[in-house]
C-alpha positions as CSV (number, residue, x, y, z in Angstrom):
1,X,17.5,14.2,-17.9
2,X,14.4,12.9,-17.2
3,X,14.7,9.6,-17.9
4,X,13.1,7.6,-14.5
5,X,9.9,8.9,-17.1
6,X,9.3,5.5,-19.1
7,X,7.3,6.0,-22.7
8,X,4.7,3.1,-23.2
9,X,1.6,2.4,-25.3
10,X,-2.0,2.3,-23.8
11,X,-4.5,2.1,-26.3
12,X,-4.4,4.8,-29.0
13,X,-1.5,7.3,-27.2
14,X,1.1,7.6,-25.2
15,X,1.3,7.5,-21.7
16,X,3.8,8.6,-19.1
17,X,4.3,6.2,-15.8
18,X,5.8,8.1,-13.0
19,X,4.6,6.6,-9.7
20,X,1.6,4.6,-11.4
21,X,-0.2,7.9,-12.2
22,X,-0.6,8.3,-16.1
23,X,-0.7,11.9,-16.8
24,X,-2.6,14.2,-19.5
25,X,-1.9,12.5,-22.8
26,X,-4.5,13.8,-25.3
27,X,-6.8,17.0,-25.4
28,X,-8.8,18.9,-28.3
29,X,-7.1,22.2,-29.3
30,X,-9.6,24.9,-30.6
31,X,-9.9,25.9,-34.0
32,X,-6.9,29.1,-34.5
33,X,-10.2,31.4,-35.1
34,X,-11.5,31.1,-31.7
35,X,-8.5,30.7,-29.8
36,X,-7.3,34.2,-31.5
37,X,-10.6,36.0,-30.5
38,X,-10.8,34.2,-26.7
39,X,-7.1,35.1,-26.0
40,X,-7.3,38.6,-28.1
41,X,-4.2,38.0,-30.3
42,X,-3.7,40.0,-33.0
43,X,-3.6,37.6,-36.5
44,X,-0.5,39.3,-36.8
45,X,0.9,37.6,-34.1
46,X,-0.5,34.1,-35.0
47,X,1.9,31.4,-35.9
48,X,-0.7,29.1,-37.2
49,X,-2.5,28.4,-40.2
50,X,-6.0,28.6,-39.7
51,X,-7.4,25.2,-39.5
52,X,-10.2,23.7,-37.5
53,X,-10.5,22.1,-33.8
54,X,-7.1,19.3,-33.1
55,X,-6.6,16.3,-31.4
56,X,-3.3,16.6,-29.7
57,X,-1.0,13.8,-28.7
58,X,2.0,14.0,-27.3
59,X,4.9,14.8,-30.1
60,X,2.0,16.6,-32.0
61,X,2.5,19.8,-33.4
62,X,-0.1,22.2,-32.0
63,X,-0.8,25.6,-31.1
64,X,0.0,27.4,-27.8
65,X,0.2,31.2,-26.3
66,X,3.2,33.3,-24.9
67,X,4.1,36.5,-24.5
68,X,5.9,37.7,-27.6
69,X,9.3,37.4,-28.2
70,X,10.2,40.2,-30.8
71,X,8.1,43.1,-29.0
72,X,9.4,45.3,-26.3
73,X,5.6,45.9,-24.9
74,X,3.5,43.2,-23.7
75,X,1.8,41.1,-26.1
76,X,0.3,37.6,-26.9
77,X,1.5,35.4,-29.9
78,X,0.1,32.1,-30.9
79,X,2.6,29.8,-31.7
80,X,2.7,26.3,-33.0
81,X,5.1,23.7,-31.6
82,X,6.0,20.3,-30.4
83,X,3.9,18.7,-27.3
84,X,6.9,17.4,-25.7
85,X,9.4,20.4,-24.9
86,X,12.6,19.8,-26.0
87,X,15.4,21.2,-23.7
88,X,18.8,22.7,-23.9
89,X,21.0,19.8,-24.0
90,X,19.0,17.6,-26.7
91,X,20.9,16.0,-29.5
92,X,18.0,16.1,-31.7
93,X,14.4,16.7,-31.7
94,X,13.2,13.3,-31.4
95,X,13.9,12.5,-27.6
96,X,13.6,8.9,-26.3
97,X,11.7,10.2,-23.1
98,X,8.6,12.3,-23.1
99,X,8.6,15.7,-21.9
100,X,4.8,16.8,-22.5
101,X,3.8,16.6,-18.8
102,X,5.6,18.5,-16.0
103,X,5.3,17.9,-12.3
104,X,4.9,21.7,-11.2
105,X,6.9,20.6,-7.9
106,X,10.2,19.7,-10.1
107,X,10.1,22.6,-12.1
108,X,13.3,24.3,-10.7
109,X,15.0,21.5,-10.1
110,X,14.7,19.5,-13.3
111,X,17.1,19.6,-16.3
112,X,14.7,19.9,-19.0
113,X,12.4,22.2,-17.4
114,X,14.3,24.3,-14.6
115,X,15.8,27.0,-17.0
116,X,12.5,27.7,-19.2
117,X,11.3,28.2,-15.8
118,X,13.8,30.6,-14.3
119,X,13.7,32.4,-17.5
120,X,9.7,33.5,-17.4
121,X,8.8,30.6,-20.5
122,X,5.6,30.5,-19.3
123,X,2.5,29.8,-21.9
124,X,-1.2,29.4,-21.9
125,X,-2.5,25.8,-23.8
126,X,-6.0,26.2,-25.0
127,X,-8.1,23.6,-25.1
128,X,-11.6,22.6,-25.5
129,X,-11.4,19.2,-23.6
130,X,-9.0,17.1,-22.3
131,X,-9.0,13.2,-21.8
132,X,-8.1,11.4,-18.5
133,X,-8.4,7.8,-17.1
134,X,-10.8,6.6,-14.9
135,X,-10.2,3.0,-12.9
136,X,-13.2,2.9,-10.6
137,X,-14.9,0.3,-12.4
138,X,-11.4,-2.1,-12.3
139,X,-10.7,-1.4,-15.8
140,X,-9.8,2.1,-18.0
141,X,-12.9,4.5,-19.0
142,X,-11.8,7.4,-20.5
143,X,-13.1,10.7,-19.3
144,X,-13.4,14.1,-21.5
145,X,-12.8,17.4,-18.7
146,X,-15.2,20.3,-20.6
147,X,-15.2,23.9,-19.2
148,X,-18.8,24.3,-17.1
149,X,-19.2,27.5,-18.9
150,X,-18.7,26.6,-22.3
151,X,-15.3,28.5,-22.8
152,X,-12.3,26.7,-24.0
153,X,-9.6,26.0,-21.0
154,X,-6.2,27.7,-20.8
155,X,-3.6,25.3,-19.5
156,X,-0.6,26.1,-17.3
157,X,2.5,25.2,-19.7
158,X,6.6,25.7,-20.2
159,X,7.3,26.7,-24.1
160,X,11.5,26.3,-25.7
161,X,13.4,27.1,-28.3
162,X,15.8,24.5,-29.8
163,X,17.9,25.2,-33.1
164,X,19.1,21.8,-34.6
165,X,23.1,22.4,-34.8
166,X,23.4,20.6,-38.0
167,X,20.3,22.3,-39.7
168,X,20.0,25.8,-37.7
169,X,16.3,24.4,-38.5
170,X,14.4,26.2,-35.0
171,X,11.9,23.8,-33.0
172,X,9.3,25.1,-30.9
173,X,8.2,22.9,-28.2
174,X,6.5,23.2,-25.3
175,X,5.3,21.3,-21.6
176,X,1.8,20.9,-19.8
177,X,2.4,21.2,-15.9
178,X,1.0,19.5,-13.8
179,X,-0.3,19.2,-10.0
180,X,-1.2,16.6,-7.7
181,X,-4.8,16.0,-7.0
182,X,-4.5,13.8,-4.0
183,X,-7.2,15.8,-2.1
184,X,-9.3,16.5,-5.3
185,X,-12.8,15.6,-5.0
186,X,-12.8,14.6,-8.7
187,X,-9.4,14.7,-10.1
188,X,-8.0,12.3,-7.0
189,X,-11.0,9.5,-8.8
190,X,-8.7,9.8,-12.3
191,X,-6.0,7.8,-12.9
192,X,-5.1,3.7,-11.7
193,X,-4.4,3.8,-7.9
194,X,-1.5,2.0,-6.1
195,X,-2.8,-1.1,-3.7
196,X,0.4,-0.3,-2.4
197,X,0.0,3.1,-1.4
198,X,-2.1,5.3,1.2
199,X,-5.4,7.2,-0.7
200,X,-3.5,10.4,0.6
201,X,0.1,9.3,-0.5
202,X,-1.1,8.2,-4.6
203,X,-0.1,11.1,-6.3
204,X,-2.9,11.8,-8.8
205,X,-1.8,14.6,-10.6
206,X,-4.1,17.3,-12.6
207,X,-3.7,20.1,-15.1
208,X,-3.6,23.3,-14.1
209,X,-6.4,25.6,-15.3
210,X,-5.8,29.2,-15.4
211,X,-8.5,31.9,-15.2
212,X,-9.0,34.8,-17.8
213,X,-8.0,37.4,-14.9
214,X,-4.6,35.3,-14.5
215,X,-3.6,35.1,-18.4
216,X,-1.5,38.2,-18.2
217,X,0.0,37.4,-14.9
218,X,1.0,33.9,-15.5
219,X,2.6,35.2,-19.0
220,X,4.4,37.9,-17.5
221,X,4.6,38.3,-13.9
222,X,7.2,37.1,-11.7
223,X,8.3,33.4,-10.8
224,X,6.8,34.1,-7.0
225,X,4.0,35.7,-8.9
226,X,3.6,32.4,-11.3
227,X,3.4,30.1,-8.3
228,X,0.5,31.6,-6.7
229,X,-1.1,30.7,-9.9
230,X,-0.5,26.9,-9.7
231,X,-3.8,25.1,-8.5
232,X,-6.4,23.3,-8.8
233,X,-9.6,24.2,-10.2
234,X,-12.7,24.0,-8.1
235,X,-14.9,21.2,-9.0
236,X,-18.3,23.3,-10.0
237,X,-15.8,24.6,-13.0
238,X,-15.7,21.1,-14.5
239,X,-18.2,19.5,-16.9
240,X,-16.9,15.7,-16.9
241,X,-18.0,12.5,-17.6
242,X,-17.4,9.2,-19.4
243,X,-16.4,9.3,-23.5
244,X,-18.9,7.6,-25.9
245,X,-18.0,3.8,-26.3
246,X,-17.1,4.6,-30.0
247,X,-13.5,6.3,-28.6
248,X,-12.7,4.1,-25.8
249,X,-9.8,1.9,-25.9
């Protein structure tokens, strides 16, 4: 399990300390509407009530995009689960160590996350911002990560099934990967550094932003075929910058 992954409170969310870098730990999910026209799903294979744009923390119930289950085509489905994947071997669906972040590295090697992995549970996370730390000035400012070109992003993720024992109740859950960002120009300035630690040897990590031409094949294609897919984005895609005071904290 991974339980070296300590669950703390900074400000109004959780945050995830693994090697001082504090990982993705709030974003804005789109309104089911435009996430069904961007991603071309038929609203017969949305799992979602429509509702309008979310803020997602982690243990939130929110919307995310996989190849459908019950079909023997190709298809999308949007699907609404847990942030925080809950694997195989959990008890119940309330774990005592977060699971919303992935470190793309440890994915085949990790309990929670090594057989969604094997098995293709690939899924897309749309989002129309998400929220990272910024410690350049010696304290936290958050930042809000926009899409350039005004479309929503589509985040590299893991998805699960779990069926509580006692209940046969089913949980959908699911996992944002994520990749370090040492030699980012922007990404390597989020996140509190280590005094103890070389600039090069931190560990920032990032999201991983997928591109329209990449949906189907990160859904569907291969493992080997998935990996290629897990990068960082170049910096002119990014519109970033500072939050208003009003949701600092």
């Amino acid at each position: 399990m991974d339980k070296q992954y300590l669950p703390g409170l900074f400000g109004r969310q959780w945050v995830l300390r693994v090697q001082n870098a504090v990982m993705c730990n709030r974003y804005i999910s789109p309104e089911t509407a435009e996430a069904e026209r961007f991603w071309k799903i038929d609203e017969r294979r949305s799992r979602r009530p429509l509702q309008g744009p979310l803020t997602v923390f982690p243990r939130s119930q929110a919307p995310f995009i996989r190849r459908a289950k019950d079909v023997t085509g190709y298809e999308r489905e949007l699907v609404t689960g847990q942030w925080g994947l809950i694997p195989w071997f959990a008890k119940e669906p309330k774990l005592k160590y977060p699971t919303n972040n992935a470190r793309s590295e440890e994915l085949e090697a990790k309990a929670s996350y090594k057989d969604p992995w094997k098995r293709g549970q690939r899924c897309i996370i749309p989002a129309l911002s998400f929220d990272e730390p910024n410690w350049e000035t010696g304290k936290n400012v958050w930042w809000q990560f926009r899409r350039a070109d005004g479309a929503p992003w589509g985040l590299a993720g893991l998805w699960n099934t779990w069926t509580d024992k006692a209940t046969g109740e089913i949980h959908e859950s699911y996992t944002m990967l994520t990749i370090n960002a040492d030699a980012h120009p922007l990404m390597s300035r989020m996140h509190k550094p280590d005094s103890k630690l070389a600039p090069d040897k931190q560990d920032k990590r990032s999201v991983i932003p997928l591109e329209l031409q990449d949906f189907d094949t990160w859904l569907a294609g291969t493992v080997e075929e998935a990996k290629q897919l897990m990068r960082l984005a170049p910096v002119e895609l990014f519109n970033a910058g500072p939050e208003p005071a009003a949701v600092q904290g």
